[in-house]
Rosetta silent file (secondary structure, phi, psi, omega in degrees, C-alpha in Angstrom):
SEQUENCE: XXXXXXXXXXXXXXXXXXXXXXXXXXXXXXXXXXXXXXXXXXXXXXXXXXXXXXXXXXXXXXXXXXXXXXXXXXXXXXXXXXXXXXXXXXXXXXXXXXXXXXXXXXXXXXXXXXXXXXXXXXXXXXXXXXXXXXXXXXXXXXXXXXXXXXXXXXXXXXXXXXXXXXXXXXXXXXXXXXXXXXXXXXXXXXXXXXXXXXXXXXXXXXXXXXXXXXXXXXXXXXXXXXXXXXXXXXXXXXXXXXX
SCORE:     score description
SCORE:     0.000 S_00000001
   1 L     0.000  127.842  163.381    4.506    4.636   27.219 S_00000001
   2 L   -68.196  174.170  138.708    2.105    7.380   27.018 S_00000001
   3 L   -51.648  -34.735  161.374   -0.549    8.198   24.247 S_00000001
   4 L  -109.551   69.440  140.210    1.824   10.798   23.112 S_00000001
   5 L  -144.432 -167.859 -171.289    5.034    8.696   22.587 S_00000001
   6 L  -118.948  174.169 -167.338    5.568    5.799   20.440 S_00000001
   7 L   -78.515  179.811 -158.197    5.714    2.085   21.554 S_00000001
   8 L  -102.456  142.204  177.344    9.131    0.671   22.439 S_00000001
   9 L    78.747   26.190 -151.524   11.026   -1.156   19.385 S_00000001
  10 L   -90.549  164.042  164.069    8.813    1.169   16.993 S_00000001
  11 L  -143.100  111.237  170.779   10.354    1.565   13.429 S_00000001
  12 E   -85.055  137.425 -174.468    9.698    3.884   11.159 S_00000001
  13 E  -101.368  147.273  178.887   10.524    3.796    7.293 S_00000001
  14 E  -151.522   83.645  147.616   10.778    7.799    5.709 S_00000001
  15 E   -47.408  107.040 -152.564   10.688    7.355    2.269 S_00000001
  16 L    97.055   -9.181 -163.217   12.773   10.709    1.109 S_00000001
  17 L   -68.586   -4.932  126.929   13.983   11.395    4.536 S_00000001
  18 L   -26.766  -13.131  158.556   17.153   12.782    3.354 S_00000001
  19 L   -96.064 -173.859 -176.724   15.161   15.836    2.571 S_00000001
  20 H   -63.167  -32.016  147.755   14.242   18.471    3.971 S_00000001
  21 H   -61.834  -49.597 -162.048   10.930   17.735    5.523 S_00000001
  22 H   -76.431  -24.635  176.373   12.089   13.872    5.501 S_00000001
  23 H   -71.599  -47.205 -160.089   15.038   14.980    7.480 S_00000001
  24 H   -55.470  -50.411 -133.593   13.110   17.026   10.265 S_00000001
  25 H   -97.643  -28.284 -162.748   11.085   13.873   10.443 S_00000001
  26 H   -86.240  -41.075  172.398   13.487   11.018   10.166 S_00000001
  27 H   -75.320  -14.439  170.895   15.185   13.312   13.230 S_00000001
  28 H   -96.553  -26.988  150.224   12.419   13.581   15.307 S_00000001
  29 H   -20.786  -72.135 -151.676   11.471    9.683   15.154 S_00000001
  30 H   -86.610    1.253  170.053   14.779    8.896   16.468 S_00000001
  31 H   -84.826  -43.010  177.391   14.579   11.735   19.459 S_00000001
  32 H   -61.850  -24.778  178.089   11.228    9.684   20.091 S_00000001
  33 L    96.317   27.810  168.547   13.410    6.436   20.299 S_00000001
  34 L  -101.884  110.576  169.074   12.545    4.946   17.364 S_00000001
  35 L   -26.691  141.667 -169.143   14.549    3.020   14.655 S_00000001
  36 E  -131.143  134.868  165.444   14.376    4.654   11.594 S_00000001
  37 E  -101.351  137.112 -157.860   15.341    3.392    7.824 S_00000001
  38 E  -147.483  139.809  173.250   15.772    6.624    5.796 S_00000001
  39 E  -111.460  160.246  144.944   15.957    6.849    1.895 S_00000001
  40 E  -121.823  155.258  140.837   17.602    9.572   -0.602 S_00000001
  41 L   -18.716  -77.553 -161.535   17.088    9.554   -4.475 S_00000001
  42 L  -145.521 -163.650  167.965   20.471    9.066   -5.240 S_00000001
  43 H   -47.813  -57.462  175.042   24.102    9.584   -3.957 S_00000001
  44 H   -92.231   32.971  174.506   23.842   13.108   -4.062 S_00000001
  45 H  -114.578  -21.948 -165.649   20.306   13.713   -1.891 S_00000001
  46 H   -79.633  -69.937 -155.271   22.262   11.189    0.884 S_00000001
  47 L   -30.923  -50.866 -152.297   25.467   13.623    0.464 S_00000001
  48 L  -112.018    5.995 -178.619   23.610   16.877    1.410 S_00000001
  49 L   -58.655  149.130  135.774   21.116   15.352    3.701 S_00000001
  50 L  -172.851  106.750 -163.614   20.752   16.817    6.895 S_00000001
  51 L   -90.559  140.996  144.735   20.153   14.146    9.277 S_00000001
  52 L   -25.791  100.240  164.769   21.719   13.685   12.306 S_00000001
  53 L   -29.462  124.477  174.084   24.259   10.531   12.748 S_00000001
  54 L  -139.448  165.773  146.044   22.503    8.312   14.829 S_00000001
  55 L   -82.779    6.240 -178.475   22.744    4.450   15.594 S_00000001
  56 L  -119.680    0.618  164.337   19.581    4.020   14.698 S_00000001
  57 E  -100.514  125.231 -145.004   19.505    5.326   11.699 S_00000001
  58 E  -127.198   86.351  174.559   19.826    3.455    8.528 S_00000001
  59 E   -85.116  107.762  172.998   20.382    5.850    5.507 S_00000001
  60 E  -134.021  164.518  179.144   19.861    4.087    1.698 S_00000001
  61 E   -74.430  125.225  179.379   19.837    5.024   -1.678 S_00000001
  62 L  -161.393  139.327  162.583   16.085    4.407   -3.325 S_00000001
  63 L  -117.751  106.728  163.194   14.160    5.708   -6.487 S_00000001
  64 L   -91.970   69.780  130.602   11.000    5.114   -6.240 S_00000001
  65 L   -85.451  -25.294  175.689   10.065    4.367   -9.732 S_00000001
  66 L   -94.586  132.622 -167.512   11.436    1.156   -9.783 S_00000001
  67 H   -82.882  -26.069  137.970    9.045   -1.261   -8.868 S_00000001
  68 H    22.615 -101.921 -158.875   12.134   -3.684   -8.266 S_00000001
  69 H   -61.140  -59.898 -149.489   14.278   -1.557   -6.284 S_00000001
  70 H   -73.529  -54.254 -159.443   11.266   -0.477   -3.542 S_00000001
  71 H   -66.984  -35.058  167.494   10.136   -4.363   -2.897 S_00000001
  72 H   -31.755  -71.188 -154.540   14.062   -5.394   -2.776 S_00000001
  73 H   -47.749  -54.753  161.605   14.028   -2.329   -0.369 S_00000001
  74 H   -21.208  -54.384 -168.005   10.803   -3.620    1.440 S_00000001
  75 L   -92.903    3.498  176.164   12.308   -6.826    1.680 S_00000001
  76 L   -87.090  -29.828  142.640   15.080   -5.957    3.529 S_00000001
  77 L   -52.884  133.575  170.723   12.904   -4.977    6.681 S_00000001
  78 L   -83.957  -22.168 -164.211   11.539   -7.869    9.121 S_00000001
  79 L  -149.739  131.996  166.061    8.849   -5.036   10.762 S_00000001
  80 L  -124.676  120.519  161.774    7.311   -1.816    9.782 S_00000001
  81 L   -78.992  -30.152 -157.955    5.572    0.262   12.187 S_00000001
  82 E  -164.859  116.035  148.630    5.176    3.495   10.242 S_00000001
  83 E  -110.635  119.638  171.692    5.703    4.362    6.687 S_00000001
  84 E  -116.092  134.490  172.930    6.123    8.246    5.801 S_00000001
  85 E  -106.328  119.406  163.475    6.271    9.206    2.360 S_00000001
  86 L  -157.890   48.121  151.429    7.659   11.967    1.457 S_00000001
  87 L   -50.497  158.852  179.875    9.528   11.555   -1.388 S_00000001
  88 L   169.851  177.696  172.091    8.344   14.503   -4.327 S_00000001
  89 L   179.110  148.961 -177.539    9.837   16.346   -6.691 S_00000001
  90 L  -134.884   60.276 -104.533    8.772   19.381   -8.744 S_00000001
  91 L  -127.407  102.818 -157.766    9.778   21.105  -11.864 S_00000001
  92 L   -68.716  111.878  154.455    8.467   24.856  -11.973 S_00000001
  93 L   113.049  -12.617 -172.985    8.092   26.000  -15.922 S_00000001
  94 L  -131.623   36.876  142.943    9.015   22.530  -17.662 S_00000001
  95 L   -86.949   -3.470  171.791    5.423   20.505  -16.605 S_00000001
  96 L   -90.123   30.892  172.777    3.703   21.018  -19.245 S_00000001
  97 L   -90.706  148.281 -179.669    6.353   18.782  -21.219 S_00000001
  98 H   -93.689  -44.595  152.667    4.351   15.285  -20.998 S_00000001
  99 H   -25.311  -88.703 -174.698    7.876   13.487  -20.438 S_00000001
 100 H   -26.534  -75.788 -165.172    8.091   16.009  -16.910 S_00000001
 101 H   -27.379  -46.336 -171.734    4.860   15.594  -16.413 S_00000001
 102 H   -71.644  -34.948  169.281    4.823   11.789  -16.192 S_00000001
 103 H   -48.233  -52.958  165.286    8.059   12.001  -14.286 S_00000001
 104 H   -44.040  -50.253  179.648    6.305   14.393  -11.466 S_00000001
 105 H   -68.217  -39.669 -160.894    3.341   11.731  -11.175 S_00000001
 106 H   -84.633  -24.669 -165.592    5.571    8.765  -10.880 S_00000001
 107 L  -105.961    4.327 -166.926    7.884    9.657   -8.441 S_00000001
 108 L  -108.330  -81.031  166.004    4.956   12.090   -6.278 S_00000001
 109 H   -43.721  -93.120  163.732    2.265    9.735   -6.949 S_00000001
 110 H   -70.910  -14.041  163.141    2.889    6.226   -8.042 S_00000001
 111 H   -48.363  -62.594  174.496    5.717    6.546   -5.919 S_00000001
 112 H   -76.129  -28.087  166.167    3.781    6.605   -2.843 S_00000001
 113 H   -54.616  -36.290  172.503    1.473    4.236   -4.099 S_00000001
 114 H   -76.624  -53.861 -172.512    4.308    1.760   -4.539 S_00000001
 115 H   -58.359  -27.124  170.562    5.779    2.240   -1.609 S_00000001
 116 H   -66.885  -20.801 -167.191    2.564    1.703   -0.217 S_00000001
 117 H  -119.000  -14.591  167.252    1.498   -1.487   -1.229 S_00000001
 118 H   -68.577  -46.101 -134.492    5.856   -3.011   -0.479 S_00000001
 119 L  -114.151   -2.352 -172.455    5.494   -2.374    2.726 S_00000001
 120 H   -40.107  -43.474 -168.286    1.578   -3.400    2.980 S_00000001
 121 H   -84.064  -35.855  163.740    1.831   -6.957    4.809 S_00000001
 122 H   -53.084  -45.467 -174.250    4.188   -5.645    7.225 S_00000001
 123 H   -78.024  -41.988  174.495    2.130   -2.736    8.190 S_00000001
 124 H   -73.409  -10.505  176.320   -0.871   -5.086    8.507 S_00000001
 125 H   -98.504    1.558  162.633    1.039   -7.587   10.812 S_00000001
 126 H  -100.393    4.673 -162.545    1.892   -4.562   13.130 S_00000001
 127 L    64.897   29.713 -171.061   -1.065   -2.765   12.816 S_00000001
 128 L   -92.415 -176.460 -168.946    0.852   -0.049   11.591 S_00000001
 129 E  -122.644  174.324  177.376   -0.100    3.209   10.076 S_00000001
 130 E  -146.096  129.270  163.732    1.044    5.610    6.702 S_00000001
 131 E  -124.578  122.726 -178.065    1.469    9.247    6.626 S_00000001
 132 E   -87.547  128.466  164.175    1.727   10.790    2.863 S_00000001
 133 E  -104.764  117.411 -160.280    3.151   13.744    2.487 S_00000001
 134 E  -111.981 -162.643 -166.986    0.657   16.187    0.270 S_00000001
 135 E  -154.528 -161.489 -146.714    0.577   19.321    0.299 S_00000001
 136 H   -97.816  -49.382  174.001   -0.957   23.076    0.382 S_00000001
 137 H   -65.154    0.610  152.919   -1.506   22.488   -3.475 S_00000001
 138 H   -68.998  -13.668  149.753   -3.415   19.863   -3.558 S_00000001
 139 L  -135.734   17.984  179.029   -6.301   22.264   -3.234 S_00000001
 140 L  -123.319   93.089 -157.869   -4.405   25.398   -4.162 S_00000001
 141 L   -98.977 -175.939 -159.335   -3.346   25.124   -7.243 S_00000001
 142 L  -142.501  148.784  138.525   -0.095   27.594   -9.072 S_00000001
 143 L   -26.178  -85.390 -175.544    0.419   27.943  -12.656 S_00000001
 144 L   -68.764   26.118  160.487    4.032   26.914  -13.014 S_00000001
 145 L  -163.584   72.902   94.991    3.582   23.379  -11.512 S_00000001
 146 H    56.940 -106.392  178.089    1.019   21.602  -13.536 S_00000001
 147 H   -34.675  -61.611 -172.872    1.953   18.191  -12.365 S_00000001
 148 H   -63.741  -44.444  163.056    2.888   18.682   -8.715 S_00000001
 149 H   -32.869  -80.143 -174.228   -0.696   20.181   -8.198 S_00000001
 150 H   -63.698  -14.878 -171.726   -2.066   17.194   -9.548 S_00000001
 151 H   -80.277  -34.034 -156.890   -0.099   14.193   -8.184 S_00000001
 152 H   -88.485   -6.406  170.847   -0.345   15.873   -4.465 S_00000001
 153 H   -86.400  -17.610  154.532   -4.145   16.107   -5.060 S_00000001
 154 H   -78.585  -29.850  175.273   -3.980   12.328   -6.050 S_00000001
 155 H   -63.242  -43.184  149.987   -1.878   11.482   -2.970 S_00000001
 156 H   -20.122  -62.076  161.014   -4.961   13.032   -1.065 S_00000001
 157 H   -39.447  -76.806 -178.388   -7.335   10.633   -2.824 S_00000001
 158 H   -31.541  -33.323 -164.972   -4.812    7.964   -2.395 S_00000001
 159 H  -113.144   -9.493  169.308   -4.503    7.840    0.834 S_00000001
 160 H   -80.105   -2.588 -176.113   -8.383    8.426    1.952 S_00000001
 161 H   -79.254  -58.766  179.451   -8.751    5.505   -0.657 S_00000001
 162 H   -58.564  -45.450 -175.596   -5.868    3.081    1.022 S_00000001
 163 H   -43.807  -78.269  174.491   -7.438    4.357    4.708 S_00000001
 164 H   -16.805  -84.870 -161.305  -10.914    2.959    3.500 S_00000001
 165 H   -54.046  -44.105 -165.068   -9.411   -0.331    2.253 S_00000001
 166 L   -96.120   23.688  179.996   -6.589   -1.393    4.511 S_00000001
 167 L   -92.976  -27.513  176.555   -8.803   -0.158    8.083 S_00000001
 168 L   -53.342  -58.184 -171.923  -10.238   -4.072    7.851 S_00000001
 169 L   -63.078  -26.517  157.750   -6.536   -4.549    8.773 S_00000001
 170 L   109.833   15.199 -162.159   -5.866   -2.547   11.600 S_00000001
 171 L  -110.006  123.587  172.596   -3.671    0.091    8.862 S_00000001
 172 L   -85.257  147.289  141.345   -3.807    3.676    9.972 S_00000001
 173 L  -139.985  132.603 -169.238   -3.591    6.265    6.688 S_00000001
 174 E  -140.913  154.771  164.150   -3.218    9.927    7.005 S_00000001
 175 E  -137.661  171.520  152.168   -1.264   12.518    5.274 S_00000001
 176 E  -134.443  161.391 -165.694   -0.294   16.074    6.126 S_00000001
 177 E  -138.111  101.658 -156.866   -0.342   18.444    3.857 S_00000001
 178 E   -84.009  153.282 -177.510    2.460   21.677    4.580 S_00000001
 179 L   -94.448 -129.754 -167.185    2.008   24.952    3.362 S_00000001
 180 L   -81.685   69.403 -172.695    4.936   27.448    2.676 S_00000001
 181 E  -100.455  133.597  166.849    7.801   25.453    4.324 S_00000001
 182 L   -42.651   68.553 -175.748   11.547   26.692    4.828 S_00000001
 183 L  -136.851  173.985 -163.913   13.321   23.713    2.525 S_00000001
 184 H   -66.691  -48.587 -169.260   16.067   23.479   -0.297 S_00000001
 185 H   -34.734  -18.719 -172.272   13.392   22.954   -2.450 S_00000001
 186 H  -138.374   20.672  174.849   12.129   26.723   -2.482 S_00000001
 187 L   -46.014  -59.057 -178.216   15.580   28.302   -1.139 S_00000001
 188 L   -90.148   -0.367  152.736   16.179   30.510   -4.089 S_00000001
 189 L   -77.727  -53.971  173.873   12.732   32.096   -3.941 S_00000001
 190 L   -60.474    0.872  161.954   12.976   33.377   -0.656 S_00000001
 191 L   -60.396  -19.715  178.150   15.956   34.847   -1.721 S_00000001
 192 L   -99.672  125.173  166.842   13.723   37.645   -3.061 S_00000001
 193 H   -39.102  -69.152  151.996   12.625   39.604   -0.241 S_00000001
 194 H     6.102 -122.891  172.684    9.699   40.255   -2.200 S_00000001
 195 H   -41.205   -6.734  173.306    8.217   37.295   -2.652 S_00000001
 196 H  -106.241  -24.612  170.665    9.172   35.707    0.758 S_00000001
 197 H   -68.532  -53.693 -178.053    7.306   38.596    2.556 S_00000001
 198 H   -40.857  -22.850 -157.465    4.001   38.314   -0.034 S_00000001
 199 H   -81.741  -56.347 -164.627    3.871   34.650    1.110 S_00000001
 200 H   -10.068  -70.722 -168.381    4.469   35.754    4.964 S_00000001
 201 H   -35.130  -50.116 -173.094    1.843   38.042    4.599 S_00000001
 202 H   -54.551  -36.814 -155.514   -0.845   35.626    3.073 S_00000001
 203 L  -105.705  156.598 -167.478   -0.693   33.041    5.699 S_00000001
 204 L   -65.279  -13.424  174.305   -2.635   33.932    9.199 S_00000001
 205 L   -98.980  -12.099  158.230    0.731   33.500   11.548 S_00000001
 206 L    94.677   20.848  176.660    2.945   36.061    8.950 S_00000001
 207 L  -176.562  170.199 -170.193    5.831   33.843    8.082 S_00000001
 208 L   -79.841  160.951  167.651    6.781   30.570    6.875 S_00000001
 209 E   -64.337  163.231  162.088    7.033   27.440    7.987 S_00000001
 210 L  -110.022  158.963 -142.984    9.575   25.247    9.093 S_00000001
 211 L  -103.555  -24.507  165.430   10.181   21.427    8.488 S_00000001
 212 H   -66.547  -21.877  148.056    9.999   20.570   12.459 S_00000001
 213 H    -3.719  -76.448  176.027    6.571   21.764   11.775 S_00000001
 214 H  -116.781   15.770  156.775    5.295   19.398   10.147 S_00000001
 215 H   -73.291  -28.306  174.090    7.545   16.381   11.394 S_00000001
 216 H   -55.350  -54.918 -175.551    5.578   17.339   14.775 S_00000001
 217 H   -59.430  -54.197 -166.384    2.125   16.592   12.758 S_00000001
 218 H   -62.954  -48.186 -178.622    3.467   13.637   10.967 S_00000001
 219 H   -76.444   -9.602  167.090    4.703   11.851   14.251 S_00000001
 220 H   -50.542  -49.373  176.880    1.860   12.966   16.063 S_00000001
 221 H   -68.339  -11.443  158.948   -0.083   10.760   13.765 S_00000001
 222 L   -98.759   37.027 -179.876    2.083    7.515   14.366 S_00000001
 223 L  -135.272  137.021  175.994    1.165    7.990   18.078 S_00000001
 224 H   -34.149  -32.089 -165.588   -2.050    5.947   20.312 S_00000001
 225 H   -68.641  -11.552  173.065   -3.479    9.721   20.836 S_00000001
 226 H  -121.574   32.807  174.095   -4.607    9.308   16.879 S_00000001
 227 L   -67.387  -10.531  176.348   -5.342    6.122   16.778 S_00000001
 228 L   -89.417    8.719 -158.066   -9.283    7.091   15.622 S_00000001
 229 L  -121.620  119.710  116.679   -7.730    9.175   12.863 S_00000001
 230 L  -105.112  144.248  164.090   -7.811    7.705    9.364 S_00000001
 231 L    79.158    4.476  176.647   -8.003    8.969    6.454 S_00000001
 232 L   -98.795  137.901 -156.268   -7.473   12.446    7.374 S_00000001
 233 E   -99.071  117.480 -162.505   -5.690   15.138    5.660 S_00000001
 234 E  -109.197  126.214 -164.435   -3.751   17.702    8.463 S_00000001
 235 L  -102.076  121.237 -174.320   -3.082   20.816    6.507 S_00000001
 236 L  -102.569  113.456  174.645    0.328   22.335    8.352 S_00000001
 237 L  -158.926   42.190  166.489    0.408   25.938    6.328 S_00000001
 238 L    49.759   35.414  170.941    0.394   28.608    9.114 S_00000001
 239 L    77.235   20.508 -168.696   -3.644   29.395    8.217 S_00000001
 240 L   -89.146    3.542 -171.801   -2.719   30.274    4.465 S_00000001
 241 L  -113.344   21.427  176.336   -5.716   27.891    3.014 S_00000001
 242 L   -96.508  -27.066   31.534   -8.195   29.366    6.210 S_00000001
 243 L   108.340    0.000    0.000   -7.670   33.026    4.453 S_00000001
């Protein structure tokens, strides 16, 4: 083992990894040789995932709002090396409904927070680490998504909060926090030419990102070469918040 690979037998948990980021991420884990447990929402986020078939991959159905369902889920693992969160969800034009709103926090937010504290005694008897995934909006905020602004500027908090607490423990926490990335989530906006060049433009490399991108960043940070890195936020967004 090197400083840049991971240790042998490692296992990573990817809350969301049925998406698009969660896929890239869940796929490069398991290129790395690691076991991976993978989540979706529901039936139809597993359907349309798309992750690779592996043996080593473990694909389940999880909402994380229930606080239930995640410690069942939790409890189904003997050893967690890594927890990535990157469950979200966003709803452009309907957050300023307080229903939406709350929805956006719990599953963004309190999501990761739950998931954070199921998987807590495991991650302290491996020494393991958690990477959140926040985002370009957490200090950039947009109009039409209210909610998503704020929850990914609480997962920021959140996770220099958990770093702070759980470092007595030998618990890594980090996030990254992607810019303009190439995922279903923003699919039918870049359908306007328009508007997928204005973004281009804005960020200092002239085009968008891609979800291996920041699955690079995220696994970097479950590797010995960051082991002095808590609590640090890695913004992947092609230079659009150095501008």
């Amino acid at each position: 083992m090197t400083a840049f690979s991971l240790p042998t037998n490692f296992h990573a948990v990817v809350i969301g990894g049925s998406g698009g980021i969660g896929s890239a991420i869940c796929n490069l884990f398991l290129e790395l040789g690691a076991t991976v447990s993978a989540t979706g929402a529901d039936a139809r986020a597993l359907e349309q995932t798309t992750l690779k078939p592996d043996p080593k991959l473990r694909l389940t159905e999880l909402g994380v709002c229930s606080d239930e369902g995640v410690a069942a889920f939790a409890r189904q693992h003997d050893r967690t090396d890594a927890l990535i969160n990157c469950a979200g969800i966003l709803a452009r034009d309907q957050e300023y409904e307080i229903a939406t709103f709350q929805k956006v926090l719990d599953v963004n937010l309190t999501g990761t927070f739950r998931t954070c504290m199921a998987f807590h005694t495991q991650l302290a008897a491996s020494k393991g680490c958690v990477v959140n995934i926040a985002s370009m909006n957490a200090y950039l905020a947009l109009p039409r998504i209210p909610a998503y602004c704020a929850s990914k500027g609480g997962v920021v908090m959140l996770t220099k909060a958990l770093a702070m607490a759980w470092a007595p423990e030998g618990i890594r926490v980090n996030a990254v926090a992607p810019g303009y990335i190439e995922t279903p989530i923003n699919e039918a906006g870049r359908k306007d030419e328009a508007h997928r060049l204005r973004i281009a433009d804005r960020t200092a490399l002239k085009r968008w990102g891609k979800p291996d991108e920041v699955a690079g960043a995220a696994a970097f940070l479950c590797m010995p070469a960051s082991q002095y890195a808590t609590g640090s936020i890695v913004a992947i967004d092609g230079g659009f918040l150095a501008g």
